[in-house]
C-alpha positions in Angstrom: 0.0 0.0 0.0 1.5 3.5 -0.7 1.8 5.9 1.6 -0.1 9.2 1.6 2.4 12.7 1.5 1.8 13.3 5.0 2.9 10.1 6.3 5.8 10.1 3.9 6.7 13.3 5.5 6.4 11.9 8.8 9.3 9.2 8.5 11.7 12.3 7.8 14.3 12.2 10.8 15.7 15.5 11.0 18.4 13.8 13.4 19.3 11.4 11.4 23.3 10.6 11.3 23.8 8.6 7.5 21.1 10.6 5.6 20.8 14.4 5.1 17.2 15.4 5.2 17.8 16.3 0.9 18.2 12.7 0.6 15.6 11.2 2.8 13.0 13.5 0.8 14.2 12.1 -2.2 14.1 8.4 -1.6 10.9 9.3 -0.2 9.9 11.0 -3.3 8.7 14.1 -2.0 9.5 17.9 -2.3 12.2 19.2 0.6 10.2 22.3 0.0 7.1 20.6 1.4 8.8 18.7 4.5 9.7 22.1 5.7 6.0 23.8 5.2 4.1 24.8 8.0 0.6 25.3 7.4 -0.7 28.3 8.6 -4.0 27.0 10.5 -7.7 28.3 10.6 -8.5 31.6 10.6 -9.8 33.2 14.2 -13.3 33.6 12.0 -13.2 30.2 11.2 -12.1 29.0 14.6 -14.6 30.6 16.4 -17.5 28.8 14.1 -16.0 25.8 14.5 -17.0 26.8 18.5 -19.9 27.7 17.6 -20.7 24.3 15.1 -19.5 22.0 18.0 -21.9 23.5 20.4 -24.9 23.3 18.8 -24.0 20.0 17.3 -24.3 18.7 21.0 -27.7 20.1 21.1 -28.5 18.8 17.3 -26.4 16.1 16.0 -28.8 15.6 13.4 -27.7 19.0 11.7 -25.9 18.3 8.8 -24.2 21.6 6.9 -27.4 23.0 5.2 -28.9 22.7 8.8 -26.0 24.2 10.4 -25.3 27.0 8.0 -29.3 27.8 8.4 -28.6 28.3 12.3 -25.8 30.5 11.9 -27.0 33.0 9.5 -29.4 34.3 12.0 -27.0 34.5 14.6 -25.0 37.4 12.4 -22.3 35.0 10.5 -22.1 35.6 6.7 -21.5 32.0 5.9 -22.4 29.7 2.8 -22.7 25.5 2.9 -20.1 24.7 1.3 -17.6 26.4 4.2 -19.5 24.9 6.9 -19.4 21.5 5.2 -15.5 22.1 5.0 -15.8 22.7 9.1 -17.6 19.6 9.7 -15.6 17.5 7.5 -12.5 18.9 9.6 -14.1 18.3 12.8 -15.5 15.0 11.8 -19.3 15.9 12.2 -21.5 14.8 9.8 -25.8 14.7 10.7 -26.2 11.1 12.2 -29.3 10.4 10.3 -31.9 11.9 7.5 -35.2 12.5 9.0 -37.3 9.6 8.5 -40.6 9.4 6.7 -43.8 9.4 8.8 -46.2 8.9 7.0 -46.1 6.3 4.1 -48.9 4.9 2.4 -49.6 1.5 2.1 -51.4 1.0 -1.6 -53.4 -1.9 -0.8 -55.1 0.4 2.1 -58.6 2.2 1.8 -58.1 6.2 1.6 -61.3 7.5 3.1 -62.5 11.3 2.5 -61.3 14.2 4.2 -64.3 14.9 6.3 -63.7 18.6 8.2 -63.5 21.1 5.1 -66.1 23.6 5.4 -67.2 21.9 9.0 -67.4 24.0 11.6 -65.6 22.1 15.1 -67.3 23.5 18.0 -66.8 21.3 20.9 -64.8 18.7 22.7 -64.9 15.2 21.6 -66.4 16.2 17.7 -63.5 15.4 16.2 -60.0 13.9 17.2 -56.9 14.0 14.9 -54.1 11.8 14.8 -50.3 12.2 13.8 -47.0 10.2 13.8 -43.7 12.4 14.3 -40.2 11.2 15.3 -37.9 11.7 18.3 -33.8 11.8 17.7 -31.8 10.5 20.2 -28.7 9.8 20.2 -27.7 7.6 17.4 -31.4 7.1 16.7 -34.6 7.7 16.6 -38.2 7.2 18.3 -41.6 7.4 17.4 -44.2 9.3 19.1 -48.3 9.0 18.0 -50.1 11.6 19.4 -54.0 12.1 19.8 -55.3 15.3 20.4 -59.3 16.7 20.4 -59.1 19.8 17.8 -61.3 22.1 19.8 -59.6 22.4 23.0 -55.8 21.2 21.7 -56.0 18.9 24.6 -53.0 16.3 24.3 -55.3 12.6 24.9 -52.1 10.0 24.3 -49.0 9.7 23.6 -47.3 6.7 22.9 -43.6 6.0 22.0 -42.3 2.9 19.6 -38.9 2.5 17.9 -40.7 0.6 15.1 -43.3 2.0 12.7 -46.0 -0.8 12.6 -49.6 -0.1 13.4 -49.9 -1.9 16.6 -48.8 1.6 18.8 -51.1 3.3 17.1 -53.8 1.6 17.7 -52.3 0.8 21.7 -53.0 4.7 21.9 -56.0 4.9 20.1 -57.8 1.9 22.7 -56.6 3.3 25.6 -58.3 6.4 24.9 -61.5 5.8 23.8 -61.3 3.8 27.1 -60.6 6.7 28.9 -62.4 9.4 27.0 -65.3 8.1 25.2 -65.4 8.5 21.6 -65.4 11.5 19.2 -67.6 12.3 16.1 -65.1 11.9 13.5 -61.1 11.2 13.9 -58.7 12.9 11.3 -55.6 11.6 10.1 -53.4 11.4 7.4 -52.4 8.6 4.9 -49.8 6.7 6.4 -50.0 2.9 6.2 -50.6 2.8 10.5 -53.5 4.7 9.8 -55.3 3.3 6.5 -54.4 -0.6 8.3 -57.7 -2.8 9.1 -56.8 -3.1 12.8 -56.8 0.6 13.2 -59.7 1.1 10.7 -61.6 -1.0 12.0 -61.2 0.0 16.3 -62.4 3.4 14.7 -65.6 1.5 13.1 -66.5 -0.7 16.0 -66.7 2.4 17.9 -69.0 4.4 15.4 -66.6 7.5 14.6 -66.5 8.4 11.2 -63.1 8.4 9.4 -61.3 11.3 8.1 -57.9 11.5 5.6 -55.9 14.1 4.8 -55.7 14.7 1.0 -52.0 13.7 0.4 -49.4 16.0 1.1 -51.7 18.4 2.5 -50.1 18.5 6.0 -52.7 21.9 6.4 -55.5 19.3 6.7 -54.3 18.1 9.9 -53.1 21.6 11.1 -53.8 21.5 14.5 -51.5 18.4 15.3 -48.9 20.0 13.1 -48.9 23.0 15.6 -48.3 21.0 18.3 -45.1 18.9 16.7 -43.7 22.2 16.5 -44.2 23.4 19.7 -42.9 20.3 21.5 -40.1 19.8 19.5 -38.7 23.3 19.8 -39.6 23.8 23.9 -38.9 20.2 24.4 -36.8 17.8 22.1 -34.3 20.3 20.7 -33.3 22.0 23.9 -32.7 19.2 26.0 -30.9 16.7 23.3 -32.4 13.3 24.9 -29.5 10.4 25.1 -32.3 7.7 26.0 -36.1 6.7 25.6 -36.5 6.9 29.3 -35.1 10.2 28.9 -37.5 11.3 26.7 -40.5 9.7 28.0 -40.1 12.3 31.1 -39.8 14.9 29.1 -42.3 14.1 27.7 -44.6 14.1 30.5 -43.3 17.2 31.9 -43.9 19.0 28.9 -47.6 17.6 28.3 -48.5 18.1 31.6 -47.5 21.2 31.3 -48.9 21.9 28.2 -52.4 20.5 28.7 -53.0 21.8 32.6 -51.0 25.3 32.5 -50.1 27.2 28.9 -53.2 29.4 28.0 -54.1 29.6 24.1 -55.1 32.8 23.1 -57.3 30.6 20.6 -58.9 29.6 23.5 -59.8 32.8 25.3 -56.5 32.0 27.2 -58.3 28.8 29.0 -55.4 26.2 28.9 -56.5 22.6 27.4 -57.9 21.3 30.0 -60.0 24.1 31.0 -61.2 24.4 27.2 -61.8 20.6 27.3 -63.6 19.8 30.5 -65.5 23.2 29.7 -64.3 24.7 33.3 -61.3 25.0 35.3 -60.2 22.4 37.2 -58.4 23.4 40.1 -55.9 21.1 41.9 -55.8 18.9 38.9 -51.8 17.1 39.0 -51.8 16.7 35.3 -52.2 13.8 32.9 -51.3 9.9 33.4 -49.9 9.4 29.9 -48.9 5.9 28.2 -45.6 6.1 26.8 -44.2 2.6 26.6 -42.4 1.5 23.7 
């Protein structure tokens, strides 16, 4: 195997008593010009985003350079891709996954009608929605359903899996119908966990009527879209979860504080609960959530 320049350079003895360092960087076959270079480093600039990189990358290892260089810009660094690509490389960061896809549809599934345009939602419990999103730890990935009634923005269940099949989905879905009856119509979107018979047909036995998104119409399911992004940026993102234990109480911090303490200005600043229940409810501790994997 040959050797690389650098490690050619390397076996240079500057000491050595036979061979003049002339010679030795001519049987090595390299330039004596480039045995005696000293390169001249990064640039205080560039040292101070590599800082800058390496701290956030603890928070967000999934960042690769577009990410990254999206971060910065706001921060006041006039940067481009490729040069915090070249950073990366040089640090030996690289995003440790692509963001998985949530919501594949299986084409042997029955797509049923988007039920809610035009309907005005009133009330607790007249329709639910559904949604699938994914939590990065470290070196992977979970994945979180979440049921929420669209009126009040209550949080119902959550349930964690680190596989995609249907049968957390419907876990979640039977444990709250147990606990809170049943709504007029659930909404979700097309994924295969979704359209499958065993969580089809829990929502028929029940009597709700089903609703799809149209595909790739994430505006359908809005409400449930709203919440992914609040939990993930005043949860997931600032605490950078190693494990799922981690995350489940996170998790319930955050939901319990979401559902029994944020107002919603939607909501005539009632919080979830209060809009839910249709009163306040004082002394109440929070939620009991199922979050096993």
């Amino acid at each position: 195997m040959s050797l690389s320049p650098a490690r050619r350079k390397q076996l240079v003895e500057p000491d050595h008593g036979q061979l003049s360092i002339a010679r030795q960087c001519q049987l090595l076959s390299i330039q004596r010009s480039a045995y005696y270079y000293q390169p001249f480093g990064e640039s205080s600039q560039n040292l101070e985003l590599m800082r800058l990189i390496h701290e956030q990358y603890l928070e967000t290892p999934w960042y690769g350079a577009r990410q990254m260089t999206r971060h910065l810009r706001p921060e006041g660094h006039t940067v481009n891709r490729k040069r915090i690509g070249r950073l990366m490389q040089s640090m030996g960061l690289s995003a440790i996954y692509q963001k998985p896809n949530t919501s594949k549809p299986h084409p042997q599934h029955k797509i049923y009608p988007y039920l809610l345009r035009d309907l005005r939602i009133a009330r607790p419990n007249q329709v639910w929605c559904a949604d699938i999103s994914y939590i990065p730890v470290r070196r992977d990935f979970l994945y979180l359903v979440a049921i929420m009634d669209w009126t009040s923005r209550k949080v119902l269940s959550l349930r964690l899996s680190n596989t995609m099949d249907a049968d957390f989905c419907v876990a979640a879905l039977e444990k709250t119908l147990h606990r809170y009856g049943t709504p007029e119509i659930f909404n979700t979107d097309q994924g295969s966990q979704f359209t499958s018979d065993a969580f089809t047909t829990a929502l028929k036995d029940a009597g709700i009527r089903i609703s799809m998104d149209g595909k790739g119409r994430w505006m359908d399911n809005v409400m449930i879209e709203r919440l992914w992004r609040s939990l993930k940026y005043e949860c997931i993102y600032l605490h950078a979860f190693e494990t799922g234990s981690e995350v489940r109480q996170g998790l319930k911090r955050w939901i319990g504080f979401y559902n029994t303490k944020r107002p919603h200005s939607s909501l005539d600043d009632k919080t979830p609960d209060e809009a839910y229940w249709q009163k306040p409810r004082p002394g109440y501790a929070g939620m009991a959530l199922s979050l096993a994997a």
